[in-house]
N, C-alpha and C positions, 0 to 999 in steps of 0.2 A: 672660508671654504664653501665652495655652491655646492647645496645637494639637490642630485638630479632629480625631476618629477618625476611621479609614478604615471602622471598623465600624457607620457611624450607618447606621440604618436608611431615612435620606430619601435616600441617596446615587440618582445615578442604575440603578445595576444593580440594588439592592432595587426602584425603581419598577417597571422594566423585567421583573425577576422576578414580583413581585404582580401586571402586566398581564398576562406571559404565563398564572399560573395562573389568573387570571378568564376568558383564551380559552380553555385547554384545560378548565376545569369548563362553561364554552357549547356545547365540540364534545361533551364526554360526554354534556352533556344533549339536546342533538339525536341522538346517536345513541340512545340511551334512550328517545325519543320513539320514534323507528324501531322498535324492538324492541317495546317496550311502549306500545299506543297506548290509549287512553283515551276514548272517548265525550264528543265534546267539551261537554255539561253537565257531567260531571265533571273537566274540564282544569284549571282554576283551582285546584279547591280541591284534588285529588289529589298534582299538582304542586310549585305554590306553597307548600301546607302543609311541603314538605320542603325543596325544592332552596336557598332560603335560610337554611334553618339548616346543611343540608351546607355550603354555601358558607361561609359566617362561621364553622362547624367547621372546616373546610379548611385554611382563611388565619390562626386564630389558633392551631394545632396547629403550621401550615409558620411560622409569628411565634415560638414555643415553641422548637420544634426547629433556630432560627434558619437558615432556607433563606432567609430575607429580609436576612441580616447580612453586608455588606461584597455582594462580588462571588463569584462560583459560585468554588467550589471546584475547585483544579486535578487533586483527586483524584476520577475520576470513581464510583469504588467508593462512597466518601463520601457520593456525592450520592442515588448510588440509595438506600442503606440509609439515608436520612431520608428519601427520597420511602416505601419501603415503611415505616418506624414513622408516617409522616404516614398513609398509606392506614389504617394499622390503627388510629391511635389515633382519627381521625375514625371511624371506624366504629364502634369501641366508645361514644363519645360519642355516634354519632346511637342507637343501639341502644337505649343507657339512656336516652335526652331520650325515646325512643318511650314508653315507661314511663309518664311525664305527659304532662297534657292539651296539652303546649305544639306537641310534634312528633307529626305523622300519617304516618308509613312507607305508601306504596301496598303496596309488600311486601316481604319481606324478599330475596328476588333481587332485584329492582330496584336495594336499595341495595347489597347487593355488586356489581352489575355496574357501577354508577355509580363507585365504589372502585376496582375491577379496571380499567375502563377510562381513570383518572384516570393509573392506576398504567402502561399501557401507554401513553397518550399522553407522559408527562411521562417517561418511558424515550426513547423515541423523541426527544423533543427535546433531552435527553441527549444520545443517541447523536450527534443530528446538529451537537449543540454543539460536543462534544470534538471529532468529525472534522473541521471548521471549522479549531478549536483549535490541531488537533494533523496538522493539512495537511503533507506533507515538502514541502520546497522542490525542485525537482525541474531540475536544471540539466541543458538541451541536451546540453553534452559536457561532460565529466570528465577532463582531462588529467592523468594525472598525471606529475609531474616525476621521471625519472630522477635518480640523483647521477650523478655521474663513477665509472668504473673503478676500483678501486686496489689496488694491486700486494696480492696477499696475501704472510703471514707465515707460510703453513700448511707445513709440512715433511710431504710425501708418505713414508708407510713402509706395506709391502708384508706382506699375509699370506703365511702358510705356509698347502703346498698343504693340509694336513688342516683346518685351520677355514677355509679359503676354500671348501672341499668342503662342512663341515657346514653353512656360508648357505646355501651354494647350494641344499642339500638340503630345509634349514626353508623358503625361501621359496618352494619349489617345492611343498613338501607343505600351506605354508597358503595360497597362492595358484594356479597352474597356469604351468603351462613358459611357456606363450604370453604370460602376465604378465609371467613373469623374463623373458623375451627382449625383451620391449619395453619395459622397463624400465632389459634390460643396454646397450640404444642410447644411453644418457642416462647412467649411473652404473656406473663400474668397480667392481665388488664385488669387485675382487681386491686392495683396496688398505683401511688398518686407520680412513681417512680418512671412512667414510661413516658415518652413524647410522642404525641400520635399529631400530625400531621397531614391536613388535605389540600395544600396549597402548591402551586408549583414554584414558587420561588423561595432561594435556601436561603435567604435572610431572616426567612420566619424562624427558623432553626440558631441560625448563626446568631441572634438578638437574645436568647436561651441561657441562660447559666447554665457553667458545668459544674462538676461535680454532686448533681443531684438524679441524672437519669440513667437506668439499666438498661433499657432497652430504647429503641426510634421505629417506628415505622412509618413509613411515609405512604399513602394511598393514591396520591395523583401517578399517574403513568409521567415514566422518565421518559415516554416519547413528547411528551407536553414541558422539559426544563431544559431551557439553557445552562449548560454550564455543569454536568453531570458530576465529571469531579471534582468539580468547586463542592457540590452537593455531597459526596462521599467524604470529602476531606472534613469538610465543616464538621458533619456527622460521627466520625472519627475523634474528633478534638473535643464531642460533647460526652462520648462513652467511655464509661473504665475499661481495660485487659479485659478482655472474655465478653464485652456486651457485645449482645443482638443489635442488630440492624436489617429490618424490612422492607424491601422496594418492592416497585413493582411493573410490569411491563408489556406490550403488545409486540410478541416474537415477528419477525421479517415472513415467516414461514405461514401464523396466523392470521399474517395483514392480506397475502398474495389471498390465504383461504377464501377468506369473509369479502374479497373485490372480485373472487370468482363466482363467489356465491350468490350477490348482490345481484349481477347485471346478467343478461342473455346471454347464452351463449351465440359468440363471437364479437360483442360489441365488449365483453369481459377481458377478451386477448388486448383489445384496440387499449382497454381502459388503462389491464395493465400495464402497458408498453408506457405510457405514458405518464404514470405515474410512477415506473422505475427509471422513464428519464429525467423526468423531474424530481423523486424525490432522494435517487441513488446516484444516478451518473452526474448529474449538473452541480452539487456540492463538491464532488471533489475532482470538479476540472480546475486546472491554475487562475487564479483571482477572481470567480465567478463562488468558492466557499463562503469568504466574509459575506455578501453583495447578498447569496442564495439567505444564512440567517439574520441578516438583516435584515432584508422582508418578510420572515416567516417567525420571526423570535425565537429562532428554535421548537416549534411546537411541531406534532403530526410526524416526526420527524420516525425514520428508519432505523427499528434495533435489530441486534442480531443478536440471539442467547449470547455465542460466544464472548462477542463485544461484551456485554454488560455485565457478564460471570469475569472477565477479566479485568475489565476498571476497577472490580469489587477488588482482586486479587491486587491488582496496581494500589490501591489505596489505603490496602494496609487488614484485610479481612479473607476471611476462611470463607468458602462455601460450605455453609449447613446441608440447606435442603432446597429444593426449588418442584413447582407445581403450577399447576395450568387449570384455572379454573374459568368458564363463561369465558375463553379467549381468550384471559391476562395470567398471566406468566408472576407466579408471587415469588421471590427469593429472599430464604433468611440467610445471615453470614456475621459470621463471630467475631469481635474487633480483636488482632493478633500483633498489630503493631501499631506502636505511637506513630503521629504525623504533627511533625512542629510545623511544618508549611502545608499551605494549599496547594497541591498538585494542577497543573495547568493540563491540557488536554496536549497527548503525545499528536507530532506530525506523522503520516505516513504517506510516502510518494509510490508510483508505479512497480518501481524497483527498489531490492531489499538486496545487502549484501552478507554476504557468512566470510567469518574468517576461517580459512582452510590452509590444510600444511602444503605449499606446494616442493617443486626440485627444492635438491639440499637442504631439507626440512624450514623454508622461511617462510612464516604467513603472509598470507595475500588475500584480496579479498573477490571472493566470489559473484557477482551480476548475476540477481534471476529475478523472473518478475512476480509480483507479491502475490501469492494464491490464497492467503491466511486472510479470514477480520481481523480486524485492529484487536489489538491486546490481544490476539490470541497465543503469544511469545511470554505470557502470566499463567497460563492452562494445563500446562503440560502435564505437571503434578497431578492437578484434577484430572483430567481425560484419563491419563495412566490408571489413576484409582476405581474410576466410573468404569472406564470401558473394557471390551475384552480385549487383548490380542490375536491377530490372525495369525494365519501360516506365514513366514517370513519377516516378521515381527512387525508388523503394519499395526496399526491400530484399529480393529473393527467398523467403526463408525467415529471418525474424525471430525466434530464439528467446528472445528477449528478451520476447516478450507472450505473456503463457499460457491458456486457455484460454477460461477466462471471460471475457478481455479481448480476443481477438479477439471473441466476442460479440459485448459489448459496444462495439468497435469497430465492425462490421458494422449495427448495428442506434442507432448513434448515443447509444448509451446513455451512455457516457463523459464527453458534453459537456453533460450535464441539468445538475451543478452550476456550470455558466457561468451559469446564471440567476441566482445570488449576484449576480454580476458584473453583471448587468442592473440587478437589484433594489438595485445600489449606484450605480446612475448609472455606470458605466464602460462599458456597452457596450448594445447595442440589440440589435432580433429581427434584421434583414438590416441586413449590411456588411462589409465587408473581414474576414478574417479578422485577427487581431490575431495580429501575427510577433515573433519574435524575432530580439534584433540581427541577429546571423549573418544569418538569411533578409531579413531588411529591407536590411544592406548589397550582398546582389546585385540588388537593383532600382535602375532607372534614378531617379538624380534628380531627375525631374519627377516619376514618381508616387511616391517616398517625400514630399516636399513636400504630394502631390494626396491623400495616404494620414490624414497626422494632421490634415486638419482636419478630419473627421468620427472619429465616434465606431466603434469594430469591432464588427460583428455576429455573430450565433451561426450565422446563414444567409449565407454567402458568397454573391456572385455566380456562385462557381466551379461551382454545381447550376445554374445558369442557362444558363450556356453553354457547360459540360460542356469545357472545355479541357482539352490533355493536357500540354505544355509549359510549361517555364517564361516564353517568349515570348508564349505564347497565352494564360496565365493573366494575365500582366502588363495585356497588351492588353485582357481581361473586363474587369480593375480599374479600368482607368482608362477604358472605356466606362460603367462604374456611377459613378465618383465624376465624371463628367461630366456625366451626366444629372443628379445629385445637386447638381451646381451651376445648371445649367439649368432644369429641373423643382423643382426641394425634392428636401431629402429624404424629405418622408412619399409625397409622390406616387410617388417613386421608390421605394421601400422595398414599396411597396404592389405596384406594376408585380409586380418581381423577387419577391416575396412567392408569387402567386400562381404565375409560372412557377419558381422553385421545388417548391411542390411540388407541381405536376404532373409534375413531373420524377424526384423522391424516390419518389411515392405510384406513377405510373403507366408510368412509363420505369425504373423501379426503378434510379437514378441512387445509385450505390455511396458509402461513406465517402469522403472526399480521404483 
């Protein structure tokens, strides 16, 4: 029996490949036309004499270079370096066809730009493939499960006062007294039981016997180590139940401070622009991460509280207490659960999905784009505790979303890739918003019933009738999926359509 390849070219993704590159050489050439416009007696023959032979150049170079073989490539570097030999090597072909009488180049920018532009669209649909692709799943709450207590085996033995003097001395001279002090609240240094550590690499730690230390702290800033939760796990694996653990760290918020402080004003904008393009935006563009700490080893590198409170939480620790002394950010945190492995560092892409109940109660998954730092899906617990509650149950001061992502919150931006979810038949322009279990189990059981037999929209009723409770938004809901029964839905969708945004546009009616 022959079993057929997966690499046959008629498969459906090769189709579905070969369509999209016939749309993106249609958009070039519309924009081409834009750019370079032609006296329309000369449109046919100017045109036509070329854009067919680019095209069949195109599709038998991307045939060649097998971009039409099997299904895309999970490696997205891959994909681009045969979209760029595809751009070059059709070019070099139309170049030399221009030579004989067969091809008429309009001119020779035209056809680099047509190339260039092939090469920017077919990047972009890249870009927005893999982020699709490579969506983090993005869960509500993160519980993590404590173990149990258990008794340790540690036998406490006691320095002498001359090297209990000399710590004292070193951690004062590479840190500041106010550090040791809020430090000494958490961890007895007079005792031979603690691992103190000023190195940035966790093999000094890892190389350590366990079962002999209560406490770690570590002095180097985690903006100076690669490999962070390599470092927390390690750390983890040396302390019993209940031990402390000390890092330490120069917050995102304190670095922008001290580089505004530094230079001029105005050369201080320029400075920092560039050092949040270099040291924020350029790590996590697609395959320019490895490449970014491979030349920098990870040092100098960009933390954010959030981040670093939640790798703590990711790794199996409690937040104690955290403090800001001379700049650096100290945090203690309680070890609460075993880690038999080392924890590798989690991915996260542009976009992040929620599983939401949609029609006929079935989950599906939600597209929006990521507003949170990383780990901040480990925090919830903490922020709930720390912070207050506002009016409509927000969280006062969320530092969980950073900067760009309130933007983007404020201005809706967030929930543009919900139109996937349109464009997939799971959801429409106005309706309920689509909840997640948790939020779906505190609604009344008349309108969780009145909820999935329509479909969820991108435009709630909640911009309609501007509710502030959970009582009063319940009530909006089930005034629209009434009418929705009464009226239709399009009638209805249409109504609320418009007093949406009128609402949005001229009552300037805030994010929910």
């Amino acid at each position: 029996m022959v079993k057929k390849s997966n690499q046959s070219l008629y498969n459906f993704s090769s189709l579905a490949a070969i369509i999209t590159d016939i749309l993106l050489i249609a958009l070039s050439f519309l924009v081409v036309i834009a750019v370079f416009p032609i006296p329309i007696s000369g449109f046919f023959r100017q045109y036509f004499d070329f854009v067919p032979y680019f095209a069949v150049g195109w599709l038998l170079t991307s045939f060649f270079l097998k971009r039409y073989i099997g299904k895309i490539s999970a490696n997205y570097r891959t994909n681009i370096l045969k979209l760029l030999w595809t751009v070059l090597a059709t070019q070099i072909l139309i170049v030399g066809l221009s030579f004989t009488p067969l091809v008429s180049i309009p001119s020779l920018k035209m056809s680099i730009s047509f190339s260039t532009l092939l090469f920017f669209f077919g990047s972009i649909f890249y870009i927005i493939h893999y982020s699709i692709k490579s969506a983090t799943e993005y869960k509500d709450f993160v519980e993590i499960k404590k173990d149990e207590p258990e008794e340790t085996k540690i036998v406490i033995e006691k320095l002498d006062d001359s090297s209990f003097q000399v710590l004292v001395d070193s951690i004062k001279e590479y840190s500041s007294e106010k550090a040791f002090n809020f430090i000494a609240r958490y961890t007895d240094f007079s005792i031979k039981n603690n691992l103190i550590t000023f190195s940035a690499n966790y093999y000094d730690i890892k190389s350590k016997p366990g079962d002999k230390y209560v406490s770690v702290v570590a002095f180097n800033k985690l903006n100076n180590i690669r490999g962070i939760n390599k470092l927390f796990s390690v750390v983890n694996q040396k302390l019993p139940m209940g031990g402390t653990f000390t890092c330490c760290f120069e917050q995102r918020s304190t670095r922008k401070k001290r580089i505004y402080d530094k230079y001029p004003r105005g050369i201080n904008h320029v400075v920092y622009f560039f050092d949040y393009l270099t040291k924020r935006v350029i790590p996590k563009i697609f395959s320019l991460d490895k490449i970014y700490y491979d030349i920098t080893k990870g040092k100098d590198r960009v933390l954010s509280k959030t981040e670093v409170l939640g790798r703590l939480v990711y790794c199996g620790y409690d937040i104690v207490d955290i403090k800001k002394y001379d700049g650096i950010s100290y945090v203690v945190a309680k070890k609460v659960k075993n880690l038999k492995t080392i924890l590798e560092k989690r991915k996260y892409g542009a976009l992040l999905t929620l599983k939401r109940i949609g029609k006929d109660g079935k989950l599906f998954n939600v597209y929006k784009f990521r507003t949170m730092f990383p780990y901040a899906e480990y925090l919830q617990a903490y922020v709930f505790k720390t912070y207050m509650l506002q009016k409509g149950g927000k969280i006062n001061k969320d530092i969980r979303v950073n900067s760009v992502g309130k933007f983007m919150r404020k201005y809706w931006i967030d929930e543009l890739p919900m139109f996937i979810n349109v464009l997939r038949g799971e959801m429409k322009i106005v309706g309920v918003r689509p909840l997640s279990k948790l939020y779906y189990s505190l609604y009344t059981p008349e309108l969780q019933l009145a909820r999935i037999r329509y479909k969820p929209g991108l435009l709630p009723p909640f911009y309609a009738d501007l509710p502030e409770t959970l009582e009063q938004i319940q009530a909006s809901e089930m005034k629209y999926l009434r009418h929705c029964k009464k009226y239709g839905t399009f009638i209805t969708d249409l109504k609320y359509f418009h007093k949406i945004v009128y609402n949005i546009v001229i009552r300037r009616a805030k994010s929910a």
